[in-house]
C-alpha positions as CSV (number, residue, x, y, z in Angstrom):
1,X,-19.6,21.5,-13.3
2,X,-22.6,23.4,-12.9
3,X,-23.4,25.0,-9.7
4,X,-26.6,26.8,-8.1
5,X,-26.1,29.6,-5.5
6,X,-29.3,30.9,-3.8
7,X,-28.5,33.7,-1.4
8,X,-29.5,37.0,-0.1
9,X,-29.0,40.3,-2.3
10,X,-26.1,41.0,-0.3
11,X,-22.6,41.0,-1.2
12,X,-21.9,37.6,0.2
13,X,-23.5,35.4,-2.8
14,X,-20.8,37.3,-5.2
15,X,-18.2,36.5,-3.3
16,X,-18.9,32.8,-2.9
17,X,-19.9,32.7,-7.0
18,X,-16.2,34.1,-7.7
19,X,-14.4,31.9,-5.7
20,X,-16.3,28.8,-6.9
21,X,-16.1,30.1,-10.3
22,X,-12.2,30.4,-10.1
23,X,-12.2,26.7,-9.8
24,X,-13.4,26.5,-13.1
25,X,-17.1,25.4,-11.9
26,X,-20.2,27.6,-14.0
27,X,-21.8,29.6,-11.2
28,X,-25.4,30.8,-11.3
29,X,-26.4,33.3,-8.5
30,X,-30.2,33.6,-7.5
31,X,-31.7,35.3,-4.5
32,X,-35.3,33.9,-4.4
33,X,-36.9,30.7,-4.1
34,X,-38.9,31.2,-7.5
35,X,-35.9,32.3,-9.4
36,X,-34.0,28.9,-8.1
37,X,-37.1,26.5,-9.0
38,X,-37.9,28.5,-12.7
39,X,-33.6,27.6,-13.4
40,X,-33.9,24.1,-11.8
41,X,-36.7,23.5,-13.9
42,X,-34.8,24.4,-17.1
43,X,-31.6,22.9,-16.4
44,X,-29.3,20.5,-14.5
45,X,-26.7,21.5,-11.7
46,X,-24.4,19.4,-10.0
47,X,-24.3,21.3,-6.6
48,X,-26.5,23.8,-4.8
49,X,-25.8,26.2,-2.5
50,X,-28.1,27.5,-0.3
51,X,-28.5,29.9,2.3
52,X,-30.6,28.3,5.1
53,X,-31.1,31.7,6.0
54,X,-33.2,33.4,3.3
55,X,-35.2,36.2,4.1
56,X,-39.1,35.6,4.7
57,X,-39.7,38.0,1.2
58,X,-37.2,35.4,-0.7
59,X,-38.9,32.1,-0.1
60,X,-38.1,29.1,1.8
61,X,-34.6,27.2,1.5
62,X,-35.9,24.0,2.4
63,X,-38.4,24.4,-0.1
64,X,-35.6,24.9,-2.5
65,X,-33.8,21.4,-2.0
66,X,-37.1,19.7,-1.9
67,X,-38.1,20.7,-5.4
68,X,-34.1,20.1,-6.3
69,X,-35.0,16.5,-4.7
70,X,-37.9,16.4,-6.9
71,X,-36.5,17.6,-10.6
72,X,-32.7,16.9,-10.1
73,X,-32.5,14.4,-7.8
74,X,-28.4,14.1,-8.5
75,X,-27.7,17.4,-7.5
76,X,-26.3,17.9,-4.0
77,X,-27.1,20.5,-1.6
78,X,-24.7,22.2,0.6
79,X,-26.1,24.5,3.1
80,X,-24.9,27.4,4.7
81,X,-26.6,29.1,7.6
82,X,-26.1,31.3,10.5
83,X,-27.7,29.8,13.6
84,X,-28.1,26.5,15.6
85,X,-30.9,25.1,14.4
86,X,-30.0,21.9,12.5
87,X,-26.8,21.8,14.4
88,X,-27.6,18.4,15.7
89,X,-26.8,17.1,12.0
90,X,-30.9,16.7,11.6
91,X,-30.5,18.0,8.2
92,X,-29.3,15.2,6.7
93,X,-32.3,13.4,7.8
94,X,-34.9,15.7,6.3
95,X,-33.0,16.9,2.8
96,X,-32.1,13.5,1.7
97,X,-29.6,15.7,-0.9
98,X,-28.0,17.6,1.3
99,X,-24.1,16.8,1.4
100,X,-23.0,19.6,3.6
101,X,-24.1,22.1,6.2
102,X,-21.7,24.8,7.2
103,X,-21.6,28.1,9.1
104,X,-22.3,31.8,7.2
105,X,-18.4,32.5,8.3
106,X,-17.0,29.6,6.3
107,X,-14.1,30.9,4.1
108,X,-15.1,31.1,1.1
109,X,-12.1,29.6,-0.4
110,X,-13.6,26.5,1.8
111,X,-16.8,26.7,0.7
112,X,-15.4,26.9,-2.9
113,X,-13.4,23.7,-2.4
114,X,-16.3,21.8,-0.8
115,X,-18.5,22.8,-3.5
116,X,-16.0,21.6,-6.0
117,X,-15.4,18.3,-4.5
118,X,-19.0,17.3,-4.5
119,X,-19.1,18.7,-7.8
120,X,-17.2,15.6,-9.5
């Protein structure tokens, strides 16, 4: 199972790649918006994971599951993000891949699991 994570530089994108990766998934960890669209291009991933909340310098994460849409239309996209916004489950309306939306303080032992099931 092949899996995309776009995140921040932080520390936060390591941690989710570790614990997705100890379920025997292949992580890849980006953190722009060009570096996510120049692998998607390239190569096929079951799940994405993206931080809705990308800094302005990184690029855009909805403009990161549209071009997944548009090259690897299997792939599913779950979501992670910090505030409100799409809280009213609009997501799903607008990112016809997107499988998941859950908040930056997810476990990552949950996120890992999610991931893994829409993996298969």
């Amino acid at each position: 199972m092949e899996v995309l994570i776009v995140e921040n530089g932080g520390g936060l994108g390591k941690i989710w790649a570790d614990h997705v990766g100890r379920l025997g998934c292949h992580v890849t960890l980006v953190h722009t918006q060009s570096d996510a669209e120049e692998l998607l291009r390239e190569n096929a991933f079951d799940v994405l994971v993206i931080n809705l909340n990308l800094h302005p310098h990184a690029g855009d994460a909805s403009a990161i599951a549209d071009y997944a849409n548009f090259r690897r239309p299997e792939a599913k996209v779950v979501f992670v993000t910090s505030n409100s916004f799409f809280s009213d489950g609009s997501i799903f309306r607008y990112m016809p891949n997107a499988c998941a939306m859950v908040p930056s303080n997810t476990l990552p032992s949950d996120l890992a699991a999610l991931v893994e099931y829409h993996a298969r």
